[in-house]
C-alpha positions as CSV (number, residue, x, y, z in Angstrom):
1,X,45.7,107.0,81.9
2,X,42.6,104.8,81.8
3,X,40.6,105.5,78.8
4,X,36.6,104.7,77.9
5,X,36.4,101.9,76.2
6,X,36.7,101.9,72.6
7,X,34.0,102.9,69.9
8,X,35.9,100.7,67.1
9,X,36.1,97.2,66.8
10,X,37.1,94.0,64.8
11,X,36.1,90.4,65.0
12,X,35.4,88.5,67.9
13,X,38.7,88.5,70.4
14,X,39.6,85.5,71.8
15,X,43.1,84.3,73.9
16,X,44.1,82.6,70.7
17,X,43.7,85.3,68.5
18,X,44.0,88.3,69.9
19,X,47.5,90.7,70.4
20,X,48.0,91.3,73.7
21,X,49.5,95.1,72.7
22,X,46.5,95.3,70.6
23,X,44.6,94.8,73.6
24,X,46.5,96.7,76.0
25,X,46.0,99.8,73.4
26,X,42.5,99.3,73.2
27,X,41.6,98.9,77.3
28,X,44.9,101.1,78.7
29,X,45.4,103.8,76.3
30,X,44.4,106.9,74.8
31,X,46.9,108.8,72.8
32,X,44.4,111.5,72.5
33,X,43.4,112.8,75.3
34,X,47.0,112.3,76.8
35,X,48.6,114.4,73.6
36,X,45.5,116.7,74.3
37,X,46.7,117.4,77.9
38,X,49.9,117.9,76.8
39,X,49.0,120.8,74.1
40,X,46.7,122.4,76.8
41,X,49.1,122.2,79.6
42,X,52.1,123.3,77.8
43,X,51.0,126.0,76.2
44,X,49.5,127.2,79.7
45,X,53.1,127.0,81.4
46,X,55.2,128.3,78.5
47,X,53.1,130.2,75.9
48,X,53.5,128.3,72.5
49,X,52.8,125.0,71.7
50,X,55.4,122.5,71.9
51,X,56.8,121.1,68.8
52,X,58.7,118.0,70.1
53,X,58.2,115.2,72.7
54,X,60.2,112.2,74.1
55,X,58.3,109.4,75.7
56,X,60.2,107.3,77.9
57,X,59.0,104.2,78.4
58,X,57.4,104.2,75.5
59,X,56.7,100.5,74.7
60,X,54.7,100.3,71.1
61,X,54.6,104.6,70.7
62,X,51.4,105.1,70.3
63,X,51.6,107.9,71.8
64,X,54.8,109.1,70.2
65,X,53.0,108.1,66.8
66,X,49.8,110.2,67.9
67,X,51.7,113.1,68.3
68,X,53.9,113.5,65.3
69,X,50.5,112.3,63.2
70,X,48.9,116.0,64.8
71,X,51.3,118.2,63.8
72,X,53.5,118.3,60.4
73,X,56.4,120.6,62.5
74,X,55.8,117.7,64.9
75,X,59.0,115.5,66.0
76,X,58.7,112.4,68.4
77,X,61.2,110.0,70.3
78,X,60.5,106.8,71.7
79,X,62.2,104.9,74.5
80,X,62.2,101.3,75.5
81,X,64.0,98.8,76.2
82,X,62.1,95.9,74.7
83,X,63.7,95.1,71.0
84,X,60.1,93.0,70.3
85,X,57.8,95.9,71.9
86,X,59.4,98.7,69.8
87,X,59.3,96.1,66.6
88,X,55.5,96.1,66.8
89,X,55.0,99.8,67.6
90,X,56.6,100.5,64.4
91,X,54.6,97.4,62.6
92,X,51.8,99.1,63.4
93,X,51.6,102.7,65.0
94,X,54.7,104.1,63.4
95,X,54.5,102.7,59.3
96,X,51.0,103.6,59.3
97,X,52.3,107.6,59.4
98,X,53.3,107.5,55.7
99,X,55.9,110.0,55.4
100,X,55.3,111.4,58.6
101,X,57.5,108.4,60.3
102,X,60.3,110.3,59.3
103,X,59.7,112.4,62.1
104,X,59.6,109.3,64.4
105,X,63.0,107.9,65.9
106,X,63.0,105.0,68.0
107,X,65.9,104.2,70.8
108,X,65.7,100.4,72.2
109,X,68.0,102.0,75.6
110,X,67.6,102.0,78.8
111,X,65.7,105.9,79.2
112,X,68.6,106.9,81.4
113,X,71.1,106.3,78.3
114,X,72.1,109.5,76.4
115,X,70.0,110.8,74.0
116,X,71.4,113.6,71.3
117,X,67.7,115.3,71.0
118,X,66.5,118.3,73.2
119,X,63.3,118.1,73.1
120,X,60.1,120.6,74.7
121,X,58.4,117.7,76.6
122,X,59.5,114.6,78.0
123,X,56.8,112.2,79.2
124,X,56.6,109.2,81.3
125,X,53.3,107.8,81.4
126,X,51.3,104.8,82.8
127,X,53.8,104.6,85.8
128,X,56.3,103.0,84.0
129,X,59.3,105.1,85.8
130,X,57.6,103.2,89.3
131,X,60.6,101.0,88.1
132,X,63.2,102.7,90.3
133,X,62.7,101.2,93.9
134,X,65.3,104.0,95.5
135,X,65.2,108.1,96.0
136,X,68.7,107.7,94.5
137,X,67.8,106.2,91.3
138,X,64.8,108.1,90.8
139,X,66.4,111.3,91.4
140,X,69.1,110.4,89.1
141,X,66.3,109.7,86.5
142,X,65.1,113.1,86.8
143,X,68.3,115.0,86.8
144,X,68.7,112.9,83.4
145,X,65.8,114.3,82.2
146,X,65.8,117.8,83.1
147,X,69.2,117.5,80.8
148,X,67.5,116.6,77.8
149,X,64.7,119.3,77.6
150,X,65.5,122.2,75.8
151,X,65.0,125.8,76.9
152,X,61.2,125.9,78.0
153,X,61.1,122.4,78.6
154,X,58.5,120.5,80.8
155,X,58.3,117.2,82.3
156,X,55.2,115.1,82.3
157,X,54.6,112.1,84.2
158,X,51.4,110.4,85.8
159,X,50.4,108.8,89.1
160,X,47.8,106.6,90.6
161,X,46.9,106.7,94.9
162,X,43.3,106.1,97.1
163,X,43.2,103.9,99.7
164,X,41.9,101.2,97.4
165,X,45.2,101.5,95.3
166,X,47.0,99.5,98.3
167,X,44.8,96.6,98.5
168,X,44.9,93.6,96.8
169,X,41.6,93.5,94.2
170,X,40.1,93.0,90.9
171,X,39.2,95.3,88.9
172,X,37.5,94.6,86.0
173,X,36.3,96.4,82.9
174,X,34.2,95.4,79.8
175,X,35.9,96.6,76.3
176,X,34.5,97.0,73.0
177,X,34.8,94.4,71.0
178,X,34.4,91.4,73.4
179,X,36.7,91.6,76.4
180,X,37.4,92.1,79.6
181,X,40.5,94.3,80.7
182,X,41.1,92.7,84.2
183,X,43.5,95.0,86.3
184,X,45.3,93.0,89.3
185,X,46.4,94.8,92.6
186,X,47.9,91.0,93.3
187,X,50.3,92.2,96.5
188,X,51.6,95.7,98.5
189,X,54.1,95.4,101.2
190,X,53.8,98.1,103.6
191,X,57.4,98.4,104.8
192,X,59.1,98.9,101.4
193,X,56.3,100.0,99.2
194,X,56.8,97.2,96.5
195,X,53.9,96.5,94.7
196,X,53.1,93.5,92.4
197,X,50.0,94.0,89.9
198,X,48.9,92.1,86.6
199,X,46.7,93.1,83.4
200,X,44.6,89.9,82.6
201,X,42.3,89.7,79.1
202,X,39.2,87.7,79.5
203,X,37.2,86.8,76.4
204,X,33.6,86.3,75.8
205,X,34.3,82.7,74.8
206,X,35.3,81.9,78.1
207,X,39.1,81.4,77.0
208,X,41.6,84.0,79.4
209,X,45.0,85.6,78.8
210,X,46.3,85.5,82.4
211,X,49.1,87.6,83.1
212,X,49.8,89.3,79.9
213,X,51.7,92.1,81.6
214,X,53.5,91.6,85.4
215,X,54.7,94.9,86.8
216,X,56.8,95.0,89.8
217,X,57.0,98.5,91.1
218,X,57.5,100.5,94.1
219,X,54.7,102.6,95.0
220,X,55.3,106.2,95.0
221,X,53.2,109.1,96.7
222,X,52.9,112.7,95.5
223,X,54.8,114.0,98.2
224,X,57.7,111.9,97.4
225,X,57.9,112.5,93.8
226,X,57.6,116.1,93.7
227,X,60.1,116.4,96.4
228,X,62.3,114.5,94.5
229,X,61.5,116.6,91.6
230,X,62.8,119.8,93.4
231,X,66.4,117.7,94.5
232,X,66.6,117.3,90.6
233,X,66.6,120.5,89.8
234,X,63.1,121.6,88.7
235,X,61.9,125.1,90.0
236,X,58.3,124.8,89.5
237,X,56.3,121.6,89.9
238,X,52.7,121.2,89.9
239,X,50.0,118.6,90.7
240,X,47.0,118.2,88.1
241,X,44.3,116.5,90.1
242,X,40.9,116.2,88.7
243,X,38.2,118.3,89.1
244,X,35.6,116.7,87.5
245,X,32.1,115.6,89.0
246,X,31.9,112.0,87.2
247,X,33.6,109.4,86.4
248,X,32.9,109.9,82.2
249,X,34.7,113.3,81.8
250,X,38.3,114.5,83.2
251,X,38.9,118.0,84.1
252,X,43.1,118.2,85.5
253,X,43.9,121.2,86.9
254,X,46.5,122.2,89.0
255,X,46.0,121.9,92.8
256,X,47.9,122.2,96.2
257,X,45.4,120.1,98.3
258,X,42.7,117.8,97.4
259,X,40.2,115.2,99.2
260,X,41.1,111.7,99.3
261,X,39.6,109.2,97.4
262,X,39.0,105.4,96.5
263,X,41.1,105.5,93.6
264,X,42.9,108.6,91.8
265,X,45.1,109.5,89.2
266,X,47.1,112.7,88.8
267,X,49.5,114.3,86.4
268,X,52.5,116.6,87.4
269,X,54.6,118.5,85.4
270,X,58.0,120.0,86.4
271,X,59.9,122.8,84.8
């Protein structure tokens, strides 16, 4: 999820300088409020808090990192497929934990591979599992997951909809520190839902790091996913739309119907 921007900051950024998943970390993420959600939302559906998490997709685990670093009975998994991704994420989110990496494994697979560990959550966040184009593959992804939680597990994943979300647009946002996160809708075709968008960095020294992350996706509606969720396997799904009344503070709750807007995001969570 989008987070405020951040309250921290080092020198001057500038295209030449600056780590794009430094970047991305600073203007994309924020380990948390997601690990927050998480707690609250897990300990709503099963009654204790959850002790382990897997995050698929996981690209430089901060959030994997975040987690194990707020509990010491805390275990995390990470997921990706991107040798250099996962190399930095341990440079820099997972070292940092001391001892507490220990509790940290990192798997460069693809997240439908095998994985030995039950754990009490699985997450896929920032609409990285919009990588499956087909009801077949995604289905198959969450049958795979639903294997690998352990008794009382829950799956967590997020989505983005509005009418604004199938546009083509800019959006821009100002980030502590000296840049500007730059979130391209670049193209949406209507018949198969694929979607092109790009993050772009733009400094306050005029320089630009265009295209610093290309996603290709299909777009995928509530309806679809939790209907999908239900073919997996999963008994009880839920929405977690938010309630709040400005755009500063989140309040995700679970509902059955909701207004339309501009531009949303949502969590759901299937047991």
């Amino acid at each position: 999820m989008k987070s405020p921007s951040r309250s921290k900051t080092q020198s001057r950024f500038t295209a030449k300088t600056a780590d794009k998943h430094d970047l991305y970390q600073r203007s994309v993420q924020d380990a948390d409020t997601e690990v927050a959600f998480i707690e609250r939302v897990y300990k709503q559906l099963v009654g204790r808090a959850p002790k382990s998490l897997r995050e698929d997709f996981c690209g430089t685990a901060l959030l994997t990192a975040t987690w194990v670093k707020r509990g010491a009975e805390r275990r995390g998994i990470g997921i990706d497929l991107d040798p250099s991704v996962l190399a930095w994420g341990r440079e820099h989110n997972v070292a940092p934990l001391a001892d507490a990496a220990e509790r940290v494994k990192l798997y460069c697979q693809d997240v439908r591979a095998k994985v030995p560990e039950k754990v009490d959550v699985v997450g896929a966040f920032n609409f990285s599992y919009w990588i499956f184009f087909t009801r077949d593959e995604m289905r198959d992804y969450f049958a795979h997951v639903r294997r690998g939680l352990g008794k009382d597990g829950v799956f967590i994943l997020d989505a983005y909809g509005g009418w604004e979300s199938q546009e083509p647009m800019l959006e821009e946002r100002p980030i502590r520190g000296g840049f500007t996160y730059v979130w391209d809708q670049d193209s949406f075709d209507p018949i198969t839902h694929r979607i092109k968008n790009y993050i772009h960095f733009h400094f306050k020294d005029g320089s630009k790091l265009e295209r610093a992350f290309t996603y290709d996706w299909r777009y995928w509606t509530l309806p679809e996913l939790t209907e999908l969720l239900h073919e997996a396997g999963y008994s009880d799904v839920r929405v977690y739309w938010d309630t709040s009344d400005d755009d500063v503070h989140e309040a995700y709750k679970p509902r059955k119907k909701a207004d339309n807007q501009p531009g949303w995001l949502a969590y759901i969570t299937a047991r």
